[in-house]
C-alpha distance (Angstrom), angle and dihedral (degrees) to the residues before:
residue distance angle dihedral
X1 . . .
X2 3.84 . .
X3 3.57 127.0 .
X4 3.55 112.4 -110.7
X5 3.93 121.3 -129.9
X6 3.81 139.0 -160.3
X7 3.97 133.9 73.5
X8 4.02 129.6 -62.9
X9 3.96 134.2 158.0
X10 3.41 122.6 -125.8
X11 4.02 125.6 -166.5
X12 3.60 118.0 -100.5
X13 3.49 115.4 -157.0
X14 4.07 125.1 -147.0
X15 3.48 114.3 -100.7
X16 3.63 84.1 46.1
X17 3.82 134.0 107.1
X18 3.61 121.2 -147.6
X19 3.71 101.1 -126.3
X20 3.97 87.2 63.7
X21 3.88 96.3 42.8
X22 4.39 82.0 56.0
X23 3.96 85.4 43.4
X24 3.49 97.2 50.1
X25 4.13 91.6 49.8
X26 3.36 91.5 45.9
X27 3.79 96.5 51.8
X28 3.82 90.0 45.9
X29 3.68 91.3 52.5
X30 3.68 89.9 45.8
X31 3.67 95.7 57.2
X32 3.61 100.7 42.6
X33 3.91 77.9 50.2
X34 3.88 96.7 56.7
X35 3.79 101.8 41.3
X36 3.78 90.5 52.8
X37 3.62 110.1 101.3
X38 3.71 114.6 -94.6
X39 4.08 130.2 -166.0
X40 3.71 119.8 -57.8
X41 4.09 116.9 -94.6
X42 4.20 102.0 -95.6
X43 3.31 110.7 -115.2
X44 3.86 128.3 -133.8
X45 4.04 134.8 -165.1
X46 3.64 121.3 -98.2
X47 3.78 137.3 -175.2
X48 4.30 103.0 -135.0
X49 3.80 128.1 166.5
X50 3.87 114.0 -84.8
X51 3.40 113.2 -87.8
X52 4.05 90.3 -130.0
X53 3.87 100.3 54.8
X54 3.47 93.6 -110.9
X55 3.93 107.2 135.4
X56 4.12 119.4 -107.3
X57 3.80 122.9 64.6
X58 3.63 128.2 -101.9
X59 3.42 125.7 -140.4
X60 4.12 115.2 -120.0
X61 3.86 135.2 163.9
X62 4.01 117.2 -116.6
X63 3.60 132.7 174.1
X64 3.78 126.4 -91.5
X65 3.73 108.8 -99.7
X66 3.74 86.4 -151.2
X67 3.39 93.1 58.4
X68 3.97 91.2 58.8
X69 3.61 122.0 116.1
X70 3.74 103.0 -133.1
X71 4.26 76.9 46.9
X72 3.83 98.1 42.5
X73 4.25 98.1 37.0
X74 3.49 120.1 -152.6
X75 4.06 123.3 -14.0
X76 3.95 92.8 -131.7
X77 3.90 115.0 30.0
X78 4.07 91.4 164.5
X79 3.98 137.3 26.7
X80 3.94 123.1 -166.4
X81 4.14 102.9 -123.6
X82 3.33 109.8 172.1
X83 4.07 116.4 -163.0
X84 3.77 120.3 -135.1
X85 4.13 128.7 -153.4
X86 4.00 90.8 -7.6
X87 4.11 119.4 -133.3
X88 4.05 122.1 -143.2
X89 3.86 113.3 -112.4
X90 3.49 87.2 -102.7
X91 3.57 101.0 52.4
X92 3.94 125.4 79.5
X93 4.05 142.1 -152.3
X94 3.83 140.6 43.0
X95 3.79 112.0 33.0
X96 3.93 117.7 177.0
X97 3.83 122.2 -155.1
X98 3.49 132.6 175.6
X99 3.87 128.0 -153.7
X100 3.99 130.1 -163.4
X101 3.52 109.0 -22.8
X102 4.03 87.8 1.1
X103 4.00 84.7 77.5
X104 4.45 86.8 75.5
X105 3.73 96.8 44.5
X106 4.41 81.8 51.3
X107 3.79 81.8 60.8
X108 4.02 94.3 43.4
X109 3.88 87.9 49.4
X110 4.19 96.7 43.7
X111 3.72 75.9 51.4
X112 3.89 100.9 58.5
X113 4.21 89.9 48.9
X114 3.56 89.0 -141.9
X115 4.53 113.2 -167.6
X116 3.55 119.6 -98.2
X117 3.81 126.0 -141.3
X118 3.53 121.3 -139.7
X119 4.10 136.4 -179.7
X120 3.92 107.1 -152.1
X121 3.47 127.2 -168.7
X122 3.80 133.3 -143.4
X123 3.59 152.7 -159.5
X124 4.12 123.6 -170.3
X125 3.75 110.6 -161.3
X126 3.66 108.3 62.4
X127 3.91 142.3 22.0
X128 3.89 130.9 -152.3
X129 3.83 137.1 -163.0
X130 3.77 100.9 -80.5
X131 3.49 93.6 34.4
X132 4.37 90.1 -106.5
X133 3.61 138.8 115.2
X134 3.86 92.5 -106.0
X135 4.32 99.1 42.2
X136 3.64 115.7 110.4
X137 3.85 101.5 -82.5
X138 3.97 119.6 -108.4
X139 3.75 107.4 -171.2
X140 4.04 142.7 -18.0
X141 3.86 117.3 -136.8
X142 4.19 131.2 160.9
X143 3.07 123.7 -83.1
X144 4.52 102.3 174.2
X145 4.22 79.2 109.5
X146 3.58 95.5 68.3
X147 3.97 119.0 96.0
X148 3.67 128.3 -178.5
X149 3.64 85.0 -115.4
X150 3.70 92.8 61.2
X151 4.24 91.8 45.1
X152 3.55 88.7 51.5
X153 4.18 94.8 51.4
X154 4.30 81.5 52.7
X155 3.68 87.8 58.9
X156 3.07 103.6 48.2
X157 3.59 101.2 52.7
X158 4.51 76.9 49.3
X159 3.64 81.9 63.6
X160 3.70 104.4 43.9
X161 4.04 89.0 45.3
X162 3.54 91.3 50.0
X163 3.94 95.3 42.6
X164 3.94 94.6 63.5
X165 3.97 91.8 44.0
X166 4.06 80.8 52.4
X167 3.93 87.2 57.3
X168 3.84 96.3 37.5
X169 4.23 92.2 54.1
X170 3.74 97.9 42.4
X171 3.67 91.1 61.3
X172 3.33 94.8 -135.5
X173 3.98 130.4 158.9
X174 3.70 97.3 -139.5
X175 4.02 94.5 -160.5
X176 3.78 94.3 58.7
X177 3.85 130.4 100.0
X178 3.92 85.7 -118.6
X179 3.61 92.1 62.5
X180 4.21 96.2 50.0
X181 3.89 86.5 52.2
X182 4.12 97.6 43.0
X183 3.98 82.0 54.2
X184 3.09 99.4 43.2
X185 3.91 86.9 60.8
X186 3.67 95.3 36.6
X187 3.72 99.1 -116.9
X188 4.29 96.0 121.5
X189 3.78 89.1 122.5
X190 4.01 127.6 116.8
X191 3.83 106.3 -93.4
X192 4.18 92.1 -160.9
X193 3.66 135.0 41.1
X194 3.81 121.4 -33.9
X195 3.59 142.0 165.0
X196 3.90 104.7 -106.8
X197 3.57 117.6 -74.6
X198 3.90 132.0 -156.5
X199 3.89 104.5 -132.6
X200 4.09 92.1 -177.0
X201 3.21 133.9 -23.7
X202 3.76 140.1 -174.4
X203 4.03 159.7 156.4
X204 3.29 122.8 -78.3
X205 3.63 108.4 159.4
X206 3.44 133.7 12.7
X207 3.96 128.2 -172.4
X208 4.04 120.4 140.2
X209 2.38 117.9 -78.4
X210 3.68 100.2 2.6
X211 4.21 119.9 65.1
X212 3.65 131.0 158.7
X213 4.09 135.9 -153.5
X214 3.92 136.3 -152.0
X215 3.92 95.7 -143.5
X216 4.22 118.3 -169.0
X217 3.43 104.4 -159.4
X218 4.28 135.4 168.0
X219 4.02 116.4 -148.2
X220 3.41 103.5 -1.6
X221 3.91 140.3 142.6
X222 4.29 128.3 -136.3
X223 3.76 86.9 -113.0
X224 3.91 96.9 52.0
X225 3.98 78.8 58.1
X226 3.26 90.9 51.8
X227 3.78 97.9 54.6
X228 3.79 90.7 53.7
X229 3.78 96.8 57.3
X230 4.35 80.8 42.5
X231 4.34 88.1 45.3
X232 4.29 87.5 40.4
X233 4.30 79.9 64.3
X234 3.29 96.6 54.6
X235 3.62 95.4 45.4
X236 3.79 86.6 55.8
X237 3.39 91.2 54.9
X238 3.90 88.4 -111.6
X239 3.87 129.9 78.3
X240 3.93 128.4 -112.5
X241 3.53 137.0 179.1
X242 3.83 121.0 -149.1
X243 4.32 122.8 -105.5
X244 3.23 99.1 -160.8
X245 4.24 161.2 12.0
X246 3.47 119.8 -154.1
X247 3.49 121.9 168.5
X248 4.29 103.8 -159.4
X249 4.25 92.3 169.5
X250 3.59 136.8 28.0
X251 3.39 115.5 -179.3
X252 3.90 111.1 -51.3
X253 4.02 83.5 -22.6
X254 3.98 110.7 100.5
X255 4.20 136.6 175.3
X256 3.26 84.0 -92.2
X257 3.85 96.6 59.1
X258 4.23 91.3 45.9
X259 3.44 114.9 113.4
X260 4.17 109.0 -139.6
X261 3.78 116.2 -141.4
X262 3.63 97.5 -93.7
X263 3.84 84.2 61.2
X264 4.07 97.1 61.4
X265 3.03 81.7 115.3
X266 4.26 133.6 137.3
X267 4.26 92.2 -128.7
X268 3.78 97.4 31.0
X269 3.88 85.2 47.3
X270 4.34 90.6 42.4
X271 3.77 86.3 59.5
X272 3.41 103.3 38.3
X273 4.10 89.7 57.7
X274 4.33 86.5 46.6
X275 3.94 88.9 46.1
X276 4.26 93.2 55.4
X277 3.78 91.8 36.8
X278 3.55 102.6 100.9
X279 3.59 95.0 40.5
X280 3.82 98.3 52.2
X281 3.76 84.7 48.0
X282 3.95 97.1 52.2
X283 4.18 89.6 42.2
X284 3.93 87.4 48.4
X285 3.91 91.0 48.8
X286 3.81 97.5 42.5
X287 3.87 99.2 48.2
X288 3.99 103.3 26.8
X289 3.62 91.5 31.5
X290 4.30 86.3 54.4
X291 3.39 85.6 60.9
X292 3.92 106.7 46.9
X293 3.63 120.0 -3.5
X294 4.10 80.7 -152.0
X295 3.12 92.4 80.8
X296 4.05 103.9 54.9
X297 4.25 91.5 78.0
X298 4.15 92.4 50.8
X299 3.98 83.6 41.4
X300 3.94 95.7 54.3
X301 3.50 89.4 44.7
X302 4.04 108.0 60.9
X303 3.84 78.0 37.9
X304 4.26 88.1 60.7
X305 3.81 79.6 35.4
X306 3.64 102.6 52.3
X307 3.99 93.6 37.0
X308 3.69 87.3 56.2
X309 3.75 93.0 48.7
């Protein structure tokens, strides 16, 4: 049975780390692997005593004992699974790995520093250590002040902050012809490293003292998001500590694409690299391929490659 190659996303869920979630596909996919049936054992001539009692030997076929399983061991002791944009233990959602071939296109898409979406939740009232729910807590304060009016003033400045550092780092000269057409295709965004930047953000619920946000965000970490709900607190003249990190897109991969854990499975995980295919291929070619048109042959390639894996 052959190994299948190309990228999906799995769901992580909180609680979690990342190394197991990779651990646990890989050991699925290893299983299923082994108790597939493989190739017969070869078989070789040998000269054995007659079966009658008759003196003389006669000459008979018999498996190769090196070709037994309990001899041999498993087919597949290893698989190379790659992880994409990793997610702290505590954080949950949209988890991209790449096996065989997959593992080159994971480069190609780290490469492209494609926006993230995130729902984060809140809580006004208090504030703790490591700016979450569960942190040793630091302080209590009010919070009957805040209004959703007032939260949603906070993020906007966020937005407008971030929105200038998005123009500084993508070295962009915003009154060229170059510029029009990059925004035009969406692809204003830095292409190196950056400090993480806010792309949009907004409200999406709001209940004292509870509130959540859907955050789009380049080259950030969990705990950066954490710090905003902590710094969105302040702001408010309160404190808060943060509920909550879901990751529901990464990249071109969404909820919809996540595989849950009674999908770790070699067929569920066979279609689910088929189904994203085309749209890894067409994000690949319009951001990379932007950049250096060199690049779109060696691209379409390990795609070919990694689809025939």
């Amino acid at each position: 049975m052959a190994v299948p190659g190309g990228l999906f996303a799995v769901y992580k869920p909180a609680g979690v780390a990342w190394g197991r979630v990779r651990g646990a596909v890989e050991t699925a996919l290893l299983r299923e692997l082994n108790a597939a049936p493989g190739r017969p054992p070869r078989q070789h001539v040998r000269f054995l005593p007659a079966p009658d009692g008759t003196t003389g030997l006669v000459a008979a076929r018999v498996p190769v004992l090196a070709d037994h399983p309990l001899v041999r061991g498993p087919r597949f002791r290893r698989l190379k699974i790659g992880a994409g944009h990793r997610l702290d233990t505590k954080a949950s959602g949209v988890f991209v790995l790449g096996i065989g071939h997959g593992n080159k296109l994971l480069t190609h898409l780290y490469n492209c520093h494609l926006t993230k979406v995130y729902t984060v939740g809140g809580l006004f009232g208090k504030a703790t250590d490591d700016f979450s729910d569960t942190g040793n807590l630091v302080e209590k304060t009010t919070f009957d002040h805040i209004t959703r009016e007032k939260l949603e003033r906070i993020v906007a400045v966020i937005q407008g902050t971030n929105h200038k550092a998005l123009l500084m780092y993508s070295n962009i000269d915003m009154k060229t012809q170059e510029a029009y057409e990059l925004a035009v295709k969406g692809l204003i965004r830095p292409m190196g490293k950056s400090p993480p930047i806010i792309t949009a953000i907004r409200c999406l619920q709001f209940a004292l003292p509870e509130f959540q946000l859907e955050i789009h965000c380049l080259h950030e970490t969990q705990q950066y998001l954490r710090k905003i709900v902590h710094e969105i607190g302040l702001e408010l003249k309160s404190s808060a500590v943060c509920t909550q990190v879901r990751r529901i897109r990464d990249g071109v991969f969404t909820l919809d694409d996540a595989l849950l854990r009674t999908q770790w499975n070699l067929q569920s995980i066979r279609n689910a690299i088929w189904d994203c295919q085309l749209k890894v291929k067409t994000e690949l070619e319009k951001t990379l391929g932007h950049q250096d048109k060199s690049l779109l042959p060696k691209m379409a390639a390990e795609m070919a490659h990694a689809a025939d894996g």
